[in-house]
VEXKE-622005 format. One record per atom (N, C-alpha, C): x, y, z; residue in three letters; atom name; residue number from 1. Coordinates in steps of 0.1 Angstrom, whole numbers, plus 5000, padded with zeros to 4 digits. Layout:
REM residues N
@X: X Y: Y Z: Z type: Ala atom: CA seq: NUM .
...
This chain:
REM residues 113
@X: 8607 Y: 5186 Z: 5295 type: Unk atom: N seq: 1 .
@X: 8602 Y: 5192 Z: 5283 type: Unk atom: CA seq: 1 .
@X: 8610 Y: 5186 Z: 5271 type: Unk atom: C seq: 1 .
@X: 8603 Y: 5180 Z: 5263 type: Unk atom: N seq: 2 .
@X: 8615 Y: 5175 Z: 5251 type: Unk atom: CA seq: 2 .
@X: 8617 Y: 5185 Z: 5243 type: Unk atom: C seq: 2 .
@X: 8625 Y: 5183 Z: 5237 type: Unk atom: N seq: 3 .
@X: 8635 Y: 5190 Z: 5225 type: Unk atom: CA seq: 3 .
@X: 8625 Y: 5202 Z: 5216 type: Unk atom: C seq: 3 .
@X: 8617 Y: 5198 Z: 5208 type: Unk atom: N seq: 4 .
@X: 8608 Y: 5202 Z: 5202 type: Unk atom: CA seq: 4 .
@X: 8598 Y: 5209 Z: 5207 type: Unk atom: C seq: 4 .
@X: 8595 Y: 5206 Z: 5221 type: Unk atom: N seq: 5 .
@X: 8585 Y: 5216 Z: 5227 type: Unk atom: CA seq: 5 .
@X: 8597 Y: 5229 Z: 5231 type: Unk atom: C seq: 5 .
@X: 8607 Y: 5226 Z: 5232 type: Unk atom: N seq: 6 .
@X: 8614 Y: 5237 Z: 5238 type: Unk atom: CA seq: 6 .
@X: 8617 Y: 5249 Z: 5229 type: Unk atom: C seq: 6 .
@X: 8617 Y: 5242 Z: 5216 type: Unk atom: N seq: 7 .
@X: 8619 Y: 5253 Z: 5203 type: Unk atom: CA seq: 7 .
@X: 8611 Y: 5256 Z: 5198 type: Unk atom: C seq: 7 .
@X: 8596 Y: 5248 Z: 5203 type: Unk atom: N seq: 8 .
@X: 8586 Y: 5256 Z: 5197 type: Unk atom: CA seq: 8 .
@X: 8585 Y: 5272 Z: 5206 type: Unk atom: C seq: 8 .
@X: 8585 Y: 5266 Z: 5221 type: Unk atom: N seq: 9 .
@X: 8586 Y: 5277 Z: 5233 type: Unk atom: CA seq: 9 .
@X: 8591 Y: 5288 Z: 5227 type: Unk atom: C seq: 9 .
@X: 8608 Y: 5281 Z: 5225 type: Unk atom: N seq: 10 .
@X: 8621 Y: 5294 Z: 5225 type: Unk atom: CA seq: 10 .
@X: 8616 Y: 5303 Z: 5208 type: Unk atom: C seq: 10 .
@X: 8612 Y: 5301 Z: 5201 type: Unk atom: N seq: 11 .
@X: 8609 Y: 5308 Z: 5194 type: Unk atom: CA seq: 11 .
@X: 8590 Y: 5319 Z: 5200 type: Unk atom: C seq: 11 .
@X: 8579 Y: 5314 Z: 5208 type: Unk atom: N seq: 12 .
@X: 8574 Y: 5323 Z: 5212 type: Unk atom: CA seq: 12 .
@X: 8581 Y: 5333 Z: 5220 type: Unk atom: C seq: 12 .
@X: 8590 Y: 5329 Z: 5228 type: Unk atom: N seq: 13 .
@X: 8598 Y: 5339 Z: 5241 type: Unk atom: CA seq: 13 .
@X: 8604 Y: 5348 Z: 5229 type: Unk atom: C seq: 13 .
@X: 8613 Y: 5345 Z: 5216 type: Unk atom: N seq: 14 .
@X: 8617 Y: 5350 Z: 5211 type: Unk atom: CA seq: 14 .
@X: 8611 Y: 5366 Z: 5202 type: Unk atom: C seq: 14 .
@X: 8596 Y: 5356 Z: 5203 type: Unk atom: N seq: 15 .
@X: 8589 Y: 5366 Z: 5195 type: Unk atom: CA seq: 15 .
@X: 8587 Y: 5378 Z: 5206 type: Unk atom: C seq: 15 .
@X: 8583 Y: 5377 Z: 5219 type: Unk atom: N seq: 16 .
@X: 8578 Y: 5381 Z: 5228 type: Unk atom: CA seq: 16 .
@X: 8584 Y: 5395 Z: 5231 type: Unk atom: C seq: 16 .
@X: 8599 Y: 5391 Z: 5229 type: Unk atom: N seq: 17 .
@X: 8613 Y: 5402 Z: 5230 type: Unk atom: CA seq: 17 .
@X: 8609 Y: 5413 Z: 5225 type: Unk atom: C seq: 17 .
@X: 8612 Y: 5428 Z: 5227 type: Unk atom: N seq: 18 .
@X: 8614 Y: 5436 Z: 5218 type: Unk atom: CA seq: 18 .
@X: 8626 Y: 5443 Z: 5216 type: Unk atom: C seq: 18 .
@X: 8638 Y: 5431 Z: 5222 type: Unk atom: N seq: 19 .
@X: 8650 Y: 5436 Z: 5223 type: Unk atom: CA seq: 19 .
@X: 8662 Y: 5424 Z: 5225 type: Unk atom: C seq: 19 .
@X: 8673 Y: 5424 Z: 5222 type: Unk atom: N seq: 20 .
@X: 8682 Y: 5415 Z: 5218 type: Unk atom: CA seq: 20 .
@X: 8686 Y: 5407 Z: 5234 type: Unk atom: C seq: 20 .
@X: 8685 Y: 5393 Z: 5232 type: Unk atom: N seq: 21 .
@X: 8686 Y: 5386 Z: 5245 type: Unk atom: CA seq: 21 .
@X: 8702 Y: 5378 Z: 5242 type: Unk atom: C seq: 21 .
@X: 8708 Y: 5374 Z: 5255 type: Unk atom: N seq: 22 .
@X: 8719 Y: 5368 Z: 5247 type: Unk atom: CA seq: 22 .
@X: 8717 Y: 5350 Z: 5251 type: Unk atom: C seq: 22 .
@X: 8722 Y: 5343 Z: 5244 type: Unk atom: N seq: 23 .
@X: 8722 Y: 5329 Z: 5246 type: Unk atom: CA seq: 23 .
@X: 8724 Y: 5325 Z: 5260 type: Unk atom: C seq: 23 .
@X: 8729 Y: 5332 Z: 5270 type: Unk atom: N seq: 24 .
@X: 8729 Y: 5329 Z: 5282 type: Unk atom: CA seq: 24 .
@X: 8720 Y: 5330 Z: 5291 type: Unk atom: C seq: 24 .
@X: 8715 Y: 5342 Z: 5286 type: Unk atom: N seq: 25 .
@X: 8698 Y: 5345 Z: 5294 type: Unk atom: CA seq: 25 .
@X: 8692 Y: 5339 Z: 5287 type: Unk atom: C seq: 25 .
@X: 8688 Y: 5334 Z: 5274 type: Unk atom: N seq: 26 .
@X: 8677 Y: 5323 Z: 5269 type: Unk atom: CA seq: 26 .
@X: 8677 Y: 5308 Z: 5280 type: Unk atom: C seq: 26 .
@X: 8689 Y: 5304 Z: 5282 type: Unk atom: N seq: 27 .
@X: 8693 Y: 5296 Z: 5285 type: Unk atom: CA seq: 27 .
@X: 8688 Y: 5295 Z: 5302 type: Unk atom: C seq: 27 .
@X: 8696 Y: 5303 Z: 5308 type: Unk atom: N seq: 28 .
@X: 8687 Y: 5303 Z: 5320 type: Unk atom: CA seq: 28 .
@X: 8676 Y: 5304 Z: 5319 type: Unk atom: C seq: 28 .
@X: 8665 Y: 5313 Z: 5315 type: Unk atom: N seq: 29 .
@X: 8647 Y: 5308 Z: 5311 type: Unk atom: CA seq: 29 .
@X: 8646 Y: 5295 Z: 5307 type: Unk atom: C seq: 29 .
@X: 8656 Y: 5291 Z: 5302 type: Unk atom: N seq: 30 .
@X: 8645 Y: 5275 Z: 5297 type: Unk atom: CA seq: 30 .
@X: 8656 Y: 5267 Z: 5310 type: Unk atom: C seq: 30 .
@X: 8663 Y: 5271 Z: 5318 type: Unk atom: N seq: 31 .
@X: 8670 Y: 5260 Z: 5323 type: Unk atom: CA seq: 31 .
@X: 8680 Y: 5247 Z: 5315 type: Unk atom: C seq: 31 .
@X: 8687 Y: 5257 Z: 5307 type: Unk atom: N seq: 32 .
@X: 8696 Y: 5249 Z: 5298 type: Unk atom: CA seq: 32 .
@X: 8708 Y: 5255 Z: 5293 type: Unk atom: C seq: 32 .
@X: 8718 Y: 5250 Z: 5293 type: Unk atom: N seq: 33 .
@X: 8730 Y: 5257 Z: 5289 type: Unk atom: CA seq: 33 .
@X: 8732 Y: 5266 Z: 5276 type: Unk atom: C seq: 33 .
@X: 8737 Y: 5273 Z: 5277 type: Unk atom: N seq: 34 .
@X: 8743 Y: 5285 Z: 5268 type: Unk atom: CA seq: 34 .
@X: 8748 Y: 5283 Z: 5254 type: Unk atom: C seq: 34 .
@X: 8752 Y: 5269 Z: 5252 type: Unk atom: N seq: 35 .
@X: 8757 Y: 5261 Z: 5243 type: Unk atom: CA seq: 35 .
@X: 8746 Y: 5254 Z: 5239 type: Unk atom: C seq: 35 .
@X: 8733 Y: 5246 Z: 5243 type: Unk atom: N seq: 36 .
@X: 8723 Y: 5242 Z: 5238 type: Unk atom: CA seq: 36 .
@X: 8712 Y: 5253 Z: 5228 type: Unk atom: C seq: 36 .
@X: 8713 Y: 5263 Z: 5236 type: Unk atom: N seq: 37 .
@X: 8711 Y: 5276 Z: 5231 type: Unk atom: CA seq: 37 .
@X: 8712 Y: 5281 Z: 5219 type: Unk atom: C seq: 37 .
@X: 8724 Y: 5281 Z: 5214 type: Unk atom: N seq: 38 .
@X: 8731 Y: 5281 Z: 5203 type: Unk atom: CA seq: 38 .
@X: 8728 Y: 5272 Z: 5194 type: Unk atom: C seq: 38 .
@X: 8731 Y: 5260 Z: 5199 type: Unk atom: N seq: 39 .
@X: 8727 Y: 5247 Z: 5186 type: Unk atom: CA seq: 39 .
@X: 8712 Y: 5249 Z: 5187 type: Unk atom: C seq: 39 .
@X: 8705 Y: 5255 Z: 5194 type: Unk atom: N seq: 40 .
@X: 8691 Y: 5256 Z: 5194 type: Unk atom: CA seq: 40 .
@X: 8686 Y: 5267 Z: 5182 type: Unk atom: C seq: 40 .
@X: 8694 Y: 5280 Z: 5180 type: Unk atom: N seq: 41 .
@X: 8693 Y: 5289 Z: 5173 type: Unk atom: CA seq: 41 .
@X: 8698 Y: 5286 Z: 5160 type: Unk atom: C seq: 41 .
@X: 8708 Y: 5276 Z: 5157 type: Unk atom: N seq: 42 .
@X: 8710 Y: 5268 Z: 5147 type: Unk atom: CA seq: 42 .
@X: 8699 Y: 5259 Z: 5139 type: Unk atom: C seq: 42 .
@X: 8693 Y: 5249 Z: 5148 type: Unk atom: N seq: 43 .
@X: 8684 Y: 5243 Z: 5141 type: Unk atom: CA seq: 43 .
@X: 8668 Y: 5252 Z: 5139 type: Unk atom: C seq: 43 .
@X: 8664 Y: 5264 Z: 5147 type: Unk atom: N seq: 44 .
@X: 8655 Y: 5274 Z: 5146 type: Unk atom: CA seq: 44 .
@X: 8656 Y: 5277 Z: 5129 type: Unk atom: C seq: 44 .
@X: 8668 Y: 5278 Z: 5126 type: Unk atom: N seq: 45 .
@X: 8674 Y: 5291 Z: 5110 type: Unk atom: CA seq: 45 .
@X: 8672 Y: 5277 Z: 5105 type: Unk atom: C seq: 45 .
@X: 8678 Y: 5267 Z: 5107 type: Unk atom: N seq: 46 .
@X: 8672 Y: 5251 Z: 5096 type: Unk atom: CA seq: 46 .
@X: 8660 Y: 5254 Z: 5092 type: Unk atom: C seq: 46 .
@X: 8651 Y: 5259 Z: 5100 type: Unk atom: N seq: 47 .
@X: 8635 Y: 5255 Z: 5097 type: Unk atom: CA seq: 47 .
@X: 8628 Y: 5267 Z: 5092 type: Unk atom: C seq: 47 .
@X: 8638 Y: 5277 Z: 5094 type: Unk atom: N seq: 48 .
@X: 8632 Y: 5288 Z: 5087 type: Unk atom: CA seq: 48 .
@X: 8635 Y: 5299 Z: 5095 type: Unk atom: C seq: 48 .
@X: 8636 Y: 5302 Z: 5110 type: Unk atom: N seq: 49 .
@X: 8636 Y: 5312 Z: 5116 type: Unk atom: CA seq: 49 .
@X: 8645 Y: 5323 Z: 5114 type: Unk atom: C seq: 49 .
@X: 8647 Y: 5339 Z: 5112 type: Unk atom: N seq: 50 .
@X: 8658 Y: 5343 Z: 5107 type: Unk atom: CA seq: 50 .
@X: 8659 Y: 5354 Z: 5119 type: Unk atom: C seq: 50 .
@X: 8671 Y: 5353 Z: 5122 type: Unk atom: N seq: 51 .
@X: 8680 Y: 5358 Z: 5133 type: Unk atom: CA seq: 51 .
@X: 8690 Y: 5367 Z: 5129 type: Unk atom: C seq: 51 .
@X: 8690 Y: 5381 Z: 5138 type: Unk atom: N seq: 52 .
@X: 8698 Y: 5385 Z: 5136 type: Unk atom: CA seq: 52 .
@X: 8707 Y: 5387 Z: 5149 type: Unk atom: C seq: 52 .
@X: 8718 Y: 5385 Z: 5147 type: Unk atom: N seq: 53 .
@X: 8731 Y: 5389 Z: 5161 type: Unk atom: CA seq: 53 .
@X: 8734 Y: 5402 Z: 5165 type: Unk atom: C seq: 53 .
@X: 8735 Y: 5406 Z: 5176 type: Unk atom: N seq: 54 .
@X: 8740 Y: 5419 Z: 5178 type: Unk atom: CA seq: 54 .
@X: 8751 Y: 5418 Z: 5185 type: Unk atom: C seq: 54 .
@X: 8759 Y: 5425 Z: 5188 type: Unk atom: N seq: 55 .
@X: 8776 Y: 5426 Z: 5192 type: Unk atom: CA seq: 55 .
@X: 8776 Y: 5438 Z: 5204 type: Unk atom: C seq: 55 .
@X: 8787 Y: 5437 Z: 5209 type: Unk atom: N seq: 56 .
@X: 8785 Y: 5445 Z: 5221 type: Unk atom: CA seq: 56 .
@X: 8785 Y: 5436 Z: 5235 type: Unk atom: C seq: 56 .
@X: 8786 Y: 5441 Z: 5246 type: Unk atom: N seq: 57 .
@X: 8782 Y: 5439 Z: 5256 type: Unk atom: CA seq: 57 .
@X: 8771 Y: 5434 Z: 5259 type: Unk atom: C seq: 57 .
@X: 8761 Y: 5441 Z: 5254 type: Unk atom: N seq: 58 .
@X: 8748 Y: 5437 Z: 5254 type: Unk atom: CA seq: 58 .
@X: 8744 Y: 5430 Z: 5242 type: Unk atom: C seq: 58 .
@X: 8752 Y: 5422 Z: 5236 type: Unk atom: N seq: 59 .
@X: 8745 Y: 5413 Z: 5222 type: Unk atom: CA seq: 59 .
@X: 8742 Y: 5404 Z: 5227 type: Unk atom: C seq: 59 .
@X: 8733 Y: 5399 Z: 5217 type: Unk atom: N seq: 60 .
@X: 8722 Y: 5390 Z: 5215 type: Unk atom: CA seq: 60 .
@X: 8721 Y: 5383 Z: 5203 type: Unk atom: C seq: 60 .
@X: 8707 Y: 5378 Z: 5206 type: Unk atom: N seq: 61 .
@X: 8700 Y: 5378 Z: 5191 type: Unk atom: CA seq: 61 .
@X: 8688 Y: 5382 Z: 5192 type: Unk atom: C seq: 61 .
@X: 8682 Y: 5387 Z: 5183 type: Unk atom: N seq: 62 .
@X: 8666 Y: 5390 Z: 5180 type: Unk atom: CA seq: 62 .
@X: 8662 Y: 5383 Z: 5170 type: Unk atom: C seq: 62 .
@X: 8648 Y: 5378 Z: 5172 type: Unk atom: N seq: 63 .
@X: 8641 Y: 5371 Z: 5164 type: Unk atom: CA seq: 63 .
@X: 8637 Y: 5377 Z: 5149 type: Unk atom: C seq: 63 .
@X: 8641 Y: 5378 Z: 5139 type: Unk atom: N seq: 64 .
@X: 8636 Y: 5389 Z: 5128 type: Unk atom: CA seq: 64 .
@X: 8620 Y: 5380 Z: 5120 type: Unk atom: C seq: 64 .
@X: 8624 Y: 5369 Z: 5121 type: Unk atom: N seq: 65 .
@X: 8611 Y: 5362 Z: 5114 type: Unk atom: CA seq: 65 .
@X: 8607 Y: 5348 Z: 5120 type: Unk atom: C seq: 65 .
@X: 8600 Y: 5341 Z: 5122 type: Unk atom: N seq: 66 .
@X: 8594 Y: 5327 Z: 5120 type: Unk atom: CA seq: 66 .
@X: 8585 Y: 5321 Z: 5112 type: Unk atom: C seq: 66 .
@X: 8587 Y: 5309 Z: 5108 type: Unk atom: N seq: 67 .
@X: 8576 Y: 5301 Z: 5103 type: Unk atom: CA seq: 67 .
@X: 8563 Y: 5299 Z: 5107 type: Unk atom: C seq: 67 .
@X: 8550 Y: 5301 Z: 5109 type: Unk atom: N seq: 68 .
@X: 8539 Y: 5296 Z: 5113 type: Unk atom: CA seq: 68 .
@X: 8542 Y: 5284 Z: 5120 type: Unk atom: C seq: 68 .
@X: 8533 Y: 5274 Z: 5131 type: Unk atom: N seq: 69 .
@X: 8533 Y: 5267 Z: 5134 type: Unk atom: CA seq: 69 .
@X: 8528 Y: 5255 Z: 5128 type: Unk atom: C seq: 69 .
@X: 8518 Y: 5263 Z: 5114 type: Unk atom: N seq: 70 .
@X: 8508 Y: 5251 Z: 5102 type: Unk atom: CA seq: 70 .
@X: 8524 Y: 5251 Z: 5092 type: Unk atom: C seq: 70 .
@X: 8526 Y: 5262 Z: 5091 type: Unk atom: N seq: 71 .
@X: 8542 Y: 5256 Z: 5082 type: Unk atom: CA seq: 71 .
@X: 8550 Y: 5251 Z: 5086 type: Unk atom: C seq: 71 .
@X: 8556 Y: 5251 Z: 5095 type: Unk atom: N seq: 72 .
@X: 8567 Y: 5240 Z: 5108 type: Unk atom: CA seq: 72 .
@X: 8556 Y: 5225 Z: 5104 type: Unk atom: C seq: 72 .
@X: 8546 Y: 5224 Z: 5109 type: Unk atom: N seq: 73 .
@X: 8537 Y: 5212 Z: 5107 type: Unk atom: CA seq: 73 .
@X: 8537 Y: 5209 Z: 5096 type: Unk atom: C seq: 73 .
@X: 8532 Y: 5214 Z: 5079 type: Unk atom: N seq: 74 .
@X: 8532 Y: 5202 Z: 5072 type: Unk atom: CA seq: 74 .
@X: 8538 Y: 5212 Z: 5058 type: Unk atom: C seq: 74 .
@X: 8547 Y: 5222 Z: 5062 type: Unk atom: N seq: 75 .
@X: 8548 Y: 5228 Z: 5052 type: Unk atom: CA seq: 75 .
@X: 8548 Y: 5241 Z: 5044 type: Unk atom: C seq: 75 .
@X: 8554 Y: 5242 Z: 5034 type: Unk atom: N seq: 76 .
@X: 8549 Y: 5257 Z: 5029 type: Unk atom: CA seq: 76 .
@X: 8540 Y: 5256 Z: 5019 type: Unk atom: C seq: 76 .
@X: 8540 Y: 5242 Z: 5013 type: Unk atom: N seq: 77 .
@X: 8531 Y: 5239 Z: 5002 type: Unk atom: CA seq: 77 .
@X: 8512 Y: 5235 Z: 5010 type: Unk atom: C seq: 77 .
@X: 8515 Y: 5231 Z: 5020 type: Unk atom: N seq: 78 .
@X: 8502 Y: 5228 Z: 5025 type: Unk atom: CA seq: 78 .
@X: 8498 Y: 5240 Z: 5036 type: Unk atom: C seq: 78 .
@X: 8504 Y: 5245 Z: 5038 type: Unk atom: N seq: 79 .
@X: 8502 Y: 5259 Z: 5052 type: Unk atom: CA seq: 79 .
@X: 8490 Y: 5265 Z: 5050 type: Unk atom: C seq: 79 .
@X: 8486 Y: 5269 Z: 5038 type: Unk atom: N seq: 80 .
@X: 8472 Y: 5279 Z: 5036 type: Unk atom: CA seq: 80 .
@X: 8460 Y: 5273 Z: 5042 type: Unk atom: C seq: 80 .
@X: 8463 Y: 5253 Z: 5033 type: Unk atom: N seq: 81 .
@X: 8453 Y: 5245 Z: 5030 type: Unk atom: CA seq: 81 .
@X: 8451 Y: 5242 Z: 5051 type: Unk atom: C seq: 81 .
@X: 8459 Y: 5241 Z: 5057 type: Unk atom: N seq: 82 .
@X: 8458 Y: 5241 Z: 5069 type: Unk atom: CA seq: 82 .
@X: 8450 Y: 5248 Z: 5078 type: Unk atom: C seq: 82 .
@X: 8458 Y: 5261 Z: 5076 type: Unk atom: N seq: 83 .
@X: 8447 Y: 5271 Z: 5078 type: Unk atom: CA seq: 83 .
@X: 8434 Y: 5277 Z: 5079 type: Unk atom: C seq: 83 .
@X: 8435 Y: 5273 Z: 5067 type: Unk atom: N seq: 84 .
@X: 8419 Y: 5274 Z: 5063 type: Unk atom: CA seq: 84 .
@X: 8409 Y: 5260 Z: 5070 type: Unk atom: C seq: 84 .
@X: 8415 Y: 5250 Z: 5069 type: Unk atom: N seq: 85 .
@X: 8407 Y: 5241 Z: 5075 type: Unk atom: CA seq: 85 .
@X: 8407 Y: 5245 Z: 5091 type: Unk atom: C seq: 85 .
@X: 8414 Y: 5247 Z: 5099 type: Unk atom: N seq: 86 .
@X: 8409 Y: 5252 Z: 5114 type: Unk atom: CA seq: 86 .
@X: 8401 Y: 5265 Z: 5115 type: Unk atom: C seq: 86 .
@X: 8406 Y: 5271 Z: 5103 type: Unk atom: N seq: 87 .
@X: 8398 Y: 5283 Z: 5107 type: Unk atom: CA seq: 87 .
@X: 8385 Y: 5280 Z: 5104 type: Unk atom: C seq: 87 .
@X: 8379 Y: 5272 Z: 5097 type: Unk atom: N seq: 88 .
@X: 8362 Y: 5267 Z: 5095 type: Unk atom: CA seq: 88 .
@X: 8359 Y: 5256 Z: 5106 type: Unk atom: C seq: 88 .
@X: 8369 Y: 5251 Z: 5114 type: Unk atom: N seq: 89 .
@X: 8365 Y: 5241 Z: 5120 type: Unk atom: CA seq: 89 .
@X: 8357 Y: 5250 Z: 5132 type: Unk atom: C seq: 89 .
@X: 8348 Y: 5241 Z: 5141 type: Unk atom: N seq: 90 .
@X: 8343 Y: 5239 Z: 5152 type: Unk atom: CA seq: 90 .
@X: 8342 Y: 5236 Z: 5166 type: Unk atom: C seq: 90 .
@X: 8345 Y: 5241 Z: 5174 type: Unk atom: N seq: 91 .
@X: 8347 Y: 5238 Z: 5188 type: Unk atom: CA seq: 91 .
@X: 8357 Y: 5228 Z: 5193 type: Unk atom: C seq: 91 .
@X: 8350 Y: 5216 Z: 5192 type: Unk atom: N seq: 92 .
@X: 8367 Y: 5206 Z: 5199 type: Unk atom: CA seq: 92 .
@X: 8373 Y: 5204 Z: 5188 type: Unk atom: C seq: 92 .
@X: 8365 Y: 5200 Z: 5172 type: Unk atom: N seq: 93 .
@X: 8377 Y: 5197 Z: 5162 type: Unk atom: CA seq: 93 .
@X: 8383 Y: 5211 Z: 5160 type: Unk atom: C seq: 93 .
@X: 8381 Y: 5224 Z: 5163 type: Unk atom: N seq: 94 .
@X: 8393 Y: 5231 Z: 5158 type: Unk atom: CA seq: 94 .
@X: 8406 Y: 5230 Z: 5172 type: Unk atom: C seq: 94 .
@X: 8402 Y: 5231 Z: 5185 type: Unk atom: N seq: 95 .
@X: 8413 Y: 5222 Z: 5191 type: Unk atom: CA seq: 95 .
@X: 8420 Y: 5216 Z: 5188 type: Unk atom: C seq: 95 .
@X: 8412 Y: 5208 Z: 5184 type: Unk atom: N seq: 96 .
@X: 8417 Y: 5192 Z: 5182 type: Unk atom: CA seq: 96 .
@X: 8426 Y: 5198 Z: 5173 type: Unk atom: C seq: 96 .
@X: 8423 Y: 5203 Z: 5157 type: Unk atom: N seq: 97 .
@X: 8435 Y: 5206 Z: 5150 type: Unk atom: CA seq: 97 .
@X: 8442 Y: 5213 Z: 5151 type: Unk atom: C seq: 97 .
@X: 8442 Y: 5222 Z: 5162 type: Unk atom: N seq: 98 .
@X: 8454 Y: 5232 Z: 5164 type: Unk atom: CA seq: 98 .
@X: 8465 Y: 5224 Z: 5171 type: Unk atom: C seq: 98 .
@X: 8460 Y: 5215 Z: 5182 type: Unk atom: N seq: 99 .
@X: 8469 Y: 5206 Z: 5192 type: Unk atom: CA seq: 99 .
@X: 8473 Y: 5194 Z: 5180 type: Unk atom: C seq: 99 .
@X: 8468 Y: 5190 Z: 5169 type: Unk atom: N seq: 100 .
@X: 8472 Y: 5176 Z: 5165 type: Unk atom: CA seq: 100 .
@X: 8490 Y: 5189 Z: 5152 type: Unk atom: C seq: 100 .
@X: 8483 Y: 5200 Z: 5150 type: Unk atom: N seq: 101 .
@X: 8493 Y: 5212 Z: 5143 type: Unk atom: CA seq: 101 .
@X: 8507 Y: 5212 Z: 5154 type: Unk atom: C seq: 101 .
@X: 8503 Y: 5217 Z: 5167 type: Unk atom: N seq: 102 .
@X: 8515 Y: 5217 Z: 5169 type: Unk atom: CA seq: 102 .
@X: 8528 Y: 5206 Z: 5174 type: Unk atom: C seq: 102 .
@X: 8518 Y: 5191 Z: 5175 type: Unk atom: N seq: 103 .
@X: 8524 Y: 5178 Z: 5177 type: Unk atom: CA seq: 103 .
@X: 8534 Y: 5177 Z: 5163 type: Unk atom: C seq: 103 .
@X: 8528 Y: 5187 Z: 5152 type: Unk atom: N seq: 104 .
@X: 8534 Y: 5178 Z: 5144 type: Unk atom: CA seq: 104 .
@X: 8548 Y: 5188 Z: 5135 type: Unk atom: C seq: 104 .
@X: 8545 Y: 5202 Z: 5140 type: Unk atom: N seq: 105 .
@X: 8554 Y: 5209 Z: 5144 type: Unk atom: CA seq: 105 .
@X: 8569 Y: 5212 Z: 5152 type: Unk atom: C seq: 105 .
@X: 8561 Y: 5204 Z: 5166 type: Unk atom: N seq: 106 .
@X: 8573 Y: 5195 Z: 5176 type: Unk atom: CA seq: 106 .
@X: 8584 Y: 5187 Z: 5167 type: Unk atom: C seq: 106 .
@X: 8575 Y: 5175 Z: 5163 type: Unk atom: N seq: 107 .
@X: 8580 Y: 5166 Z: 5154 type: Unk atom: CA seq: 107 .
@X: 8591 Y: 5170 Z: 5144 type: Unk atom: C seq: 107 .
@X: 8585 Y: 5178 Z: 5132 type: Unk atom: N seq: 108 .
@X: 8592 Y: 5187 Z: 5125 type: Unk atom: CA seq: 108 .
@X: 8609 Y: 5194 Z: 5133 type: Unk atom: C seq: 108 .
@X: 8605 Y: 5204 Z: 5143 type: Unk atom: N seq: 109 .
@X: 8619 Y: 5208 Z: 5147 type: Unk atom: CA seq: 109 .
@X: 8624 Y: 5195 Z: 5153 type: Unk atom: C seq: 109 .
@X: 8621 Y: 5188 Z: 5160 type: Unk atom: N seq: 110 .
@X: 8627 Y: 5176 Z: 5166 type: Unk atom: CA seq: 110 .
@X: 8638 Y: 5169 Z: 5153 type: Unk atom: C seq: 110 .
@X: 8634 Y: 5164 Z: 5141 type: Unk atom: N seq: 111 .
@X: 8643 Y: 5161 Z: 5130 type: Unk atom: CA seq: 111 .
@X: 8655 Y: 5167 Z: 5131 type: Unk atom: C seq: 111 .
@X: 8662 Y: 5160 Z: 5124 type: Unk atom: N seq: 112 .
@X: 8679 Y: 5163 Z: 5123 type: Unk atom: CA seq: 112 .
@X: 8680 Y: 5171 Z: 5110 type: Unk atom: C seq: 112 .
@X: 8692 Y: 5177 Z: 5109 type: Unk atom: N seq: 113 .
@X: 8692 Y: 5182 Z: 5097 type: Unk atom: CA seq: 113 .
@X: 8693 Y: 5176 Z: 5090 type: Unk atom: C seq: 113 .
């Protein structure tokens, strides 16, 4: 799984939560160290995601917000105009542009900061 599918992933799992997970259990679910984890939750908050930390024994983090996947793709200035075009589209072209949306989404988190 490359880079970008993984943080598209780690932010659904994220959403999925309804309770604070810590970088080490993310990590074993995706089969990746604890420290990737981290720099993964790092470049998440680059793109918009907002995190909050909990402390304790049991800390974590929980997901407090994300970007759309049409905003990760082409933006916050084009996100509506996105939108709106799949949602009027038609059977394989609205596939087609949900799948060509999250290619370019990938793309997006894949970039450096």
């Amino acid at each position: 799984m490359k880079k970008g599918e993984r943080l598209l992933k780690e932010i659904a799992y994220f959403k999925s939560l309804n309770s604070s997970i810590s970088a080490t259990e993310v990590g074993e679910y995706f089969g990746v160290a604890k420290n990737t984890i981290q720099d993964d939750i790092d470049r998440l908050k680059y793109h918009g995601c907002i995190f909050e930390a909990t402390d304790g024994r049991s800390g974590g983090y929980i997901l407090k917000s994300a970007p759309s996947v049409e905003r990760l793709a082409v933006g916050w200035d084009k996100e509506l105009l996105l939108k709106q075009m799949i949602e009027e589209a038609k059977g394989e072209n609205k596939d087609l542009l949900r799948e060509m949306t999250e290619e370019l989404a990938i793309k997006t988190l894949e970039k450096d900061k």
